[in-house]
C-alpha positions in Angstrom: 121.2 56.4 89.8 122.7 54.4 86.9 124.7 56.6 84.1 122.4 57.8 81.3 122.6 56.7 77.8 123.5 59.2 75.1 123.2 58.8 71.0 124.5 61.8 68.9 122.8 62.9 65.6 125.1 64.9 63.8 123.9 66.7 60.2 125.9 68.8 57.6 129.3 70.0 58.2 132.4 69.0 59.5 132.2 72.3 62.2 128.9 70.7 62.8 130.4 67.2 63.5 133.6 68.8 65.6 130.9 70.6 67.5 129.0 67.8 68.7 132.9 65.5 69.3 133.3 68.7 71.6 129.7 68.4 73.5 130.5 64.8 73.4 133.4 64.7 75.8 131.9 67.1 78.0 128.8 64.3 78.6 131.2 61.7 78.8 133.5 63.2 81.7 130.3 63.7 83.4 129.6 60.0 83.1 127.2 59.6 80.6 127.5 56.6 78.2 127.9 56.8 74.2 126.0 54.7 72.3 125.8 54.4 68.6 122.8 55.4 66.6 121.8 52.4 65.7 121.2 51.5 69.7 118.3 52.8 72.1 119.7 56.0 73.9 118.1 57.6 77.4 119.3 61.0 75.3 119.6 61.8 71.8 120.8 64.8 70.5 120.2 65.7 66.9 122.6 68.3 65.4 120.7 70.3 62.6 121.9 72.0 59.3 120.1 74.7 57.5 122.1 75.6 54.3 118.6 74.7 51.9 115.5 74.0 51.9 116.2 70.1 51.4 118.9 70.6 54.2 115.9 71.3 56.3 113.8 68.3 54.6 116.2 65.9 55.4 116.7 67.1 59.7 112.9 67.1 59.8 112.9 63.5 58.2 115.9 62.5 60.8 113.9 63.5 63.6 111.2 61.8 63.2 113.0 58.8 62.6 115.0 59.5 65.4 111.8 59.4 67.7 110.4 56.4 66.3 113.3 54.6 67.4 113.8 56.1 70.8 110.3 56.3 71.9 111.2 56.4 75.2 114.6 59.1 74.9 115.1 62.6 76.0 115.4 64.2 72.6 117.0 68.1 72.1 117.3 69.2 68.4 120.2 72.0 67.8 122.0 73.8 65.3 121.4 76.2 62.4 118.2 74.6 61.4 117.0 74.8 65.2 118.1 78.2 65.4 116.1 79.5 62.3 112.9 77.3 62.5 112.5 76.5 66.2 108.7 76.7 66.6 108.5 74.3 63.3 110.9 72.0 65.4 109.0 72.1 69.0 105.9 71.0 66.9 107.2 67.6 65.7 105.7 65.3 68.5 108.4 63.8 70.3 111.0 67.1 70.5 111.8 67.8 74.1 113.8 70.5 73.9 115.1 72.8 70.8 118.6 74.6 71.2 119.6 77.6 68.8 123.4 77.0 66.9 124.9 79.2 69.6 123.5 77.8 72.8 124.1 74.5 71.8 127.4 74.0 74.4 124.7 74.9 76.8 123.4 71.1 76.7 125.7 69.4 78.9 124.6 71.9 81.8 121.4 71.4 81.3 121.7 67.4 81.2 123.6 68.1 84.5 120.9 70.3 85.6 117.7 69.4 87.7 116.0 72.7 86.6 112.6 72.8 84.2 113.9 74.3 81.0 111.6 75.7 78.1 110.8 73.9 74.9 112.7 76.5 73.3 116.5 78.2 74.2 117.7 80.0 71.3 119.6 83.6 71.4 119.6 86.2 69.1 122.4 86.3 67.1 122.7 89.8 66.1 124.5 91.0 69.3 128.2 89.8 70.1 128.6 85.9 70.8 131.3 84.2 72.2 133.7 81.6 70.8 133.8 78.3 71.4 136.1 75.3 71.0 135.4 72.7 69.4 137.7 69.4 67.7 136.2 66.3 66.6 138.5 62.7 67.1 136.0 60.5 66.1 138.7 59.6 63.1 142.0 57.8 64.4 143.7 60.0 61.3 141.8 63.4 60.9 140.7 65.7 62.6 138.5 68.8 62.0 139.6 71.5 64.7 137.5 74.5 64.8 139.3 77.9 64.0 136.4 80.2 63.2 133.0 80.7 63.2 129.9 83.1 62.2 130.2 85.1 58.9 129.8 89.1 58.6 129.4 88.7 54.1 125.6 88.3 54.1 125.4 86.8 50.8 122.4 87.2 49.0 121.0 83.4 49.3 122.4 82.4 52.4 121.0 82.2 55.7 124.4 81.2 57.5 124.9 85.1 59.0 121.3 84.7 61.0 122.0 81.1 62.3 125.6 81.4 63.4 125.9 85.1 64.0 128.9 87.6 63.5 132.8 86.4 62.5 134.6 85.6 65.6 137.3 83.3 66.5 139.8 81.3 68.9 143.0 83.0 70.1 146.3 81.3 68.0 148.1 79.8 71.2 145.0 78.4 72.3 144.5 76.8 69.0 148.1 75.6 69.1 147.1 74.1 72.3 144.4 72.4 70.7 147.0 71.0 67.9 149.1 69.8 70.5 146.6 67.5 71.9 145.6 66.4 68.7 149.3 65.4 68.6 149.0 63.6 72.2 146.2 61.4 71.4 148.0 60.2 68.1 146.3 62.6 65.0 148.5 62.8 62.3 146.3 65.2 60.3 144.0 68.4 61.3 141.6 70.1 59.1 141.1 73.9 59.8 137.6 74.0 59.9 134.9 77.4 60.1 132.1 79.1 58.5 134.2 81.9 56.9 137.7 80.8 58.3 139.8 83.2 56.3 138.4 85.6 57.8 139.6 84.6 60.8 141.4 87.1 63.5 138.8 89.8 63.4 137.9 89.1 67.2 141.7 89.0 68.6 143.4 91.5 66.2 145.3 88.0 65.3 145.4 87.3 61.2 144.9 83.8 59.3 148.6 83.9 58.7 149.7 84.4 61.7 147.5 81.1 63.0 149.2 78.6 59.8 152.5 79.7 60.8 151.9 78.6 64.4 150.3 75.5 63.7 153.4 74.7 61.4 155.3 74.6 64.2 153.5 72.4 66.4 155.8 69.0 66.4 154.0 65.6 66.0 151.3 66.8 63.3 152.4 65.9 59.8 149.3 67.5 57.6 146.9 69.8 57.9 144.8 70.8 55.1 142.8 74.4 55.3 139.1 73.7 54.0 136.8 76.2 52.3 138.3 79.7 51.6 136.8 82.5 50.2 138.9 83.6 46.8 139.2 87.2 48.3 140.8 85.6 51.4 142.8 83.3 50.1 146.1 85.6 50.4 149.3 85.1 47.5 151.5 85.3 51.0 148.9 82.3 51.8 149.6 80.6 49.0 153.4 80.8 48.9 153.5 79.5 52.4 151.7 76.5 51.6 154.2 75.9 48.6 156.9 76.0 51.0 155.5 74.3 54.1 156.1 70.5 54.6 152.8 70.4 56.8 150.3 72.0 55.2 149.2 70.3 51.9 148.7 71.5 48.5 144.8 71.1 48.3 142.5 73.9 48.3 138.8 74.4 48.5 137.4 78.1 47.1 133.8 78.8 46.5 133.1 80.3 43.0 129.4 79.9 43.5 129.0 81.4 39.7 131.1 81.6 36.9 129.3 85.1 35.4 130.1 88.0 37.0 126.5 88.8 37.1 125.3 86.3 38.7 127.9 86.9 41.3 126.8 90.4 41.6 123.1 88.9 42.3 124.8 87.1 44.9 126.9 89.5 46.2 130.2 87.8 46.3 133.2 90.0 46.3 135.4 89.6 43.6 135.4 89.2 39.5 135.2 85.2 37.7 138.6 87.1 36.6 140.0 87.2 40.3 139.3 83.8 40.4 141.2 82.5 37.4 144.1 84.6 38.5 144.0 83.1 42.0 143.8 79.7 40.1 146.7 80.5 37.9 149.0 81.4 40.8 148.0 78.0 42.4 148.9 76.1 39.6 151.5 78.1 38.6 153.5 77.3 41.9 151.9 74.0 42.9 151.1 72.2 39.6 150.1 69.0 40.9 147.7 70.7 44.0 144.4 69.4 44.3 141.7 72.5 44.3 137.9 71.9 44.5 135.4 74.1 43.7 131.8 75.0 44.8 129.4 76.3 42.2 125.9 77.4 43.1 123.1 76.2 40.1 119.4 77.8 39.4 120.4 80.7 41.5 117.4 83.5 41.1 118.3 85.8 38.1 120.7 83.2 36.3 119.1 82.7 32.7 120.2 80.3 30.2 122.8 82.6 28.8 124.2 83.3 32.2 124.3 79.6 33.1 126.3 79.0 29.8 129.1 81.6 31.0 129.7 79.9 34.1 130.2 76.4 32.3 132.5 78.0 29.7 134.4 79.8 32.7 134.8 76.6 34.3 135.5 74.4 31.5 138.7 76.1 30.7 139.7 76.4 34.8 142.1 74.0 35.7 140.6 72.9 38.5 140.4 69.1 39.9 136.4 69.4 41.4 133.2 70.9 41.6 131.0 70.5 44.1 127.4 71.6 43.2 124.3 72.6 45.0 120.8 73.6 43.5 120.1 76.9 44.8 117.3 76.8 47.4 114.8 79.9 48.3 115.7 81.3 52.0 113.4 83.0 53.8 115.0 86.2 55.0 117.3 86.7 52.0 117.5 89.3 49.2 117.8 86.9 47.1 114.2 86.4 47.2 114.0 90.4 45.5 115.2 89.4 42.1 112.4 88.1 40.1 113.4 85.5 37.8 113.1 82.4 38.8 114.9 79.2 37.3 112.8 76.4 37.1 113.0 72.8 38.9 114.0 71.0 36.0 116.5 73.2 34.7 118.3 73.6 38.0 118.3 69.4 37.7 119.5 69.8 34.2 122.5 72.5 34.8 123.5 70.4 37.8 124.0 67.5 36.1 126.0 69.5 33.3 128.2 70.7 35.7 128.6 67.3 37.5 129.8 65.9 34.7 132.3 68.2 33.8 133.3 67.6 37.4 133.7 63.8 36.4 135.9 64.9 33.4 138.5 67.1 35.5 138.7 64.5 38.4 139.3 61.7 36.4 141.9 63.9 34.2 144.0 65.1 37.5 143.9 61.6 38.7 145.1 60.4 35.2 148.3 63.1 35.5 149.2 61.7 38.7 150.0 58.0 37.5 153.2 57.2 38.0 154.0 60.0 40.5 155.4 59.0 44.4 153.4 60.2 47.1 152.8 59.9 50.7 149.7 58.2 51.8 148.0 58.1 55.1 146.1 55.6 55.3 142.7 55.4 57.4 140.3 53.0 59.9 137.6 52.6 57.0 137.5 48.5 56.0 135.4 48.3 53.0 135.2 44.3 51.9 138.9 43.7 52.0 140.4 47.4 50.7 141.4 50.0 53.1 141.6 53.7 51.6 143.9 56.5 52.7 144.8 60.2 50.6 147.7 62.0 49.0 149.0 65.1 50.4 147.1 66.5 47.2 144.0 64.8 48.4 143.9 61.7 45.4 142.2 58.9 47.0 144.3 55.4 47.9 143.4 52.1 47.9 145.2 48.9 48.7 144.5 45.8 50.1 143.8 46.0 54.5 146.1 45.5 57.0 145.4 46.9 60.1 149.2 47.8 61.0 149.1 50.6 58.3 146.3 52.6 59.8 146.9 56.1 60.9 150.6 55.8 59.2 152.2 57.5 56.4 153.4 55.4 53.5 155.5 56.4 50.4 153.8 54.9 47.3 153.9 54.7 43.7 150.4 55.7 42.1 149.5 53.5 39.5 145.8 52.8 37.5 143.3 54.8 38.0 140.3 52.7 39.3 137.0 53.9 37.4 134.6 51.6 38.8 132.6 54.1 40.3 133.4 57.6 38.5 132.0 60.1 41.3 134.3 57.8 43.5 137.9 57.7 41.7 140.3 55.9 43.4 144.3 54.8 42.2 145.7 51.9 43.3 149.3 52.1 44.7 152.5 50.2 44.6 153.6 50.4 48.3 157.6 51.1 49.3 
């Protein structure tokens, strides 16, 4: 029997795309062949993400194009958005098999398998679920090692807690482990990726801390960067650390979600917009030139015009370097759904846009008070015409002209102009030393 094709779908985010690198390599030990999306594949699988309603627009419009092209494949839909709606999924003609987010390292068994399955394998996710690994080296420079996953915070609007389950996490050494392979195979950088990842250590009486101190160690990585962090989470001890480390880099990613304190008690989040400006402040105050971005929810149920305005006058006077903004979307389930105003289509268009460009004005000014600085660039694979692009340890985007010798290597460079061709894609070009 000749080795089966496989063709991976991946949606959403980057535990999402680790997640499938990890069922990946299990299928390709087992002698299956990788093939790119653009090819014909015996299998496909098609990773899902759930986080709105336009999340679940967009995997519903993937599969079917993902069908069309593969009339003749095995096709198994996973992940959060297969977990939540499976019996929408099983409908769409063409779907052999739909996995929930939690039985989704169940697929290369049942590739393996001869058994009939059922259209539909998803577990509750109520009860206690175990961890599993998961690193994606798809990138010759990064890579997104999974740390954590699940969330216990049931946030008013959010449907992460029913498609991933409880908090829970990997034990330190064997994430160390993890970093040390990363190390073997060449990976200069490692993101700490999760769901609610400072959270992490709830499951083996183990703390956040206690993991970033052990991954400092790990000789042969040279960055690591921790992605999104809850403000409550995000530690002062954390934050000191970081200052002091040579490793881990001075960028951070909090979600705000609302700049009113009401609208964060709508939501449920647990601290004050004044928490948050203090946890800004100490950033700044100890790393002035860090990089922190910032996610803000828009149109959230309950946020009236006056609301709205509090959040962009909180944020306008944050130093912060980006916002990353996302229309708030109805989610069955939630208690979001109890608060009665509603915000209407357009204005959740309009305060989006008001907060994306503000989000243009910051990057472009902490882009502007880097000229002139040295930093250390590693530079990445991507060939765009003739440019190749690589990042700061604070995260400020790279460009100089291609040559394949610097890829996946750390350069000292000058920043100079700021390149505003495209203003939601800043870029500085660099004198190289």
């Amino acid at each position: 029997m000749e080795p089966k094709t496989v063709a991976f779908f991946t949606l959403g985010c980057k535990l999402n795309f680790a997640e499938s690198s990890s069922i990946a390599k299990t299928l390709f030990a087992a002698g299956f062949i990788r093939v790119s999306p653009a090819q014909t594949a015996d299998v496909c699988v098609i990773n899902t993400c759930s986080v709105t309603d336009n999340a679940d627009k967009k995997c519903r419009q993937a599969i079917h194009k993902i069908v069309k092209q593969n009339p003749s494949a095995y096709v198994i839909v996973t992940g959060c958005y297969a977990q939540l709606k499976p019996e929408e999924i099983v409908k769409i003609e063409g779907v052999d098999l739909v996995i929930g987010a939690n039985d989704k390292f169940e697929i290369p068994s049942i590739l393996l398998g001869s058994s009939e399955q059922e259209k539909i394998m998803v577990s509750d996710t109520k009860g206690k679920t175990p961890f599993f690994h998961a690193c994606s080296s798809d990138d010759r420079t990064r890579h997104f090692l999974k740390i954590q996953d699940g969330c216990d915070y049931f946030c008013s609007y959010c449907t992460i807690p029913f498609a991933r389950g409880r908090s829970r996490n990997g034990k330190i050494q064997d994430l160390v482990n993890s970093a040390k392979n990363v190390a073997q195979l060449g990976g200069k950088e490692i993101v700490l990726s999760g769901v609610n990842i400072g959270d992490f250590g709830k499951t083996t009486n183990e703390s956040f801390f206690d993991l970033l101190k052990a991954l400092d160690k790990v000789e042969g990585i040279e960055r690591y960067r921790i992605s999104s962090i809850e403000p409550n989470l995000l530690t002062d001890e954390i934050i000191d650390f970081v200052a002091t480390s040579e490793k881990f880099m001075p960028h951070f990613h909090i979600p705000l979600q609302s700049g009113s304190d009401e609208v964060l008690r709508l939501m449920r989040r647990r601290y004050t917009t004044q928490f948050f400006a203090e946890k800004i402040e100490k950033i700044k105050t100890i790393l002035p030139d860090s990089f922190i971005g910032i996610d803000v929810i828009v149109g959230m149920r309950g946020e009236t015009e006056k609301l709205f305005e509090e959040t962009y006058q909180f944020l306008r006077n944050l130093n912060f370097s980006q916002l990353h903004v996302f229309s708030y979307s109805e989610r069955a389930g939630t208690k979001a759904l109890e608060i009665s105003h509603k915000v209407s289509p357009s204005d959740k268009k309009q305060r989006s846009k008001t907060l994306l460009d503000l989000s243009a004005q910051k990057t472009l000014e902490f882009y502007q008070q880097q000229q002139n600085k040295s930093a250390k660039v590693l530079w990445e694979s991507t060939k765009r015409k003739h440019l190749m692009f690589g990042f700061t340890e604070n995260y400020v985007k790279a460009v100089t002209l291609y040559d394949e010798k610097l890829v996946n290597t750390l350069q000292n460079v000058k920043l100079e102009a700021v390149d505003q061709t495209d203003i939601n894609d800043l870029k500085m070009n660099v004198e190289r030393r």
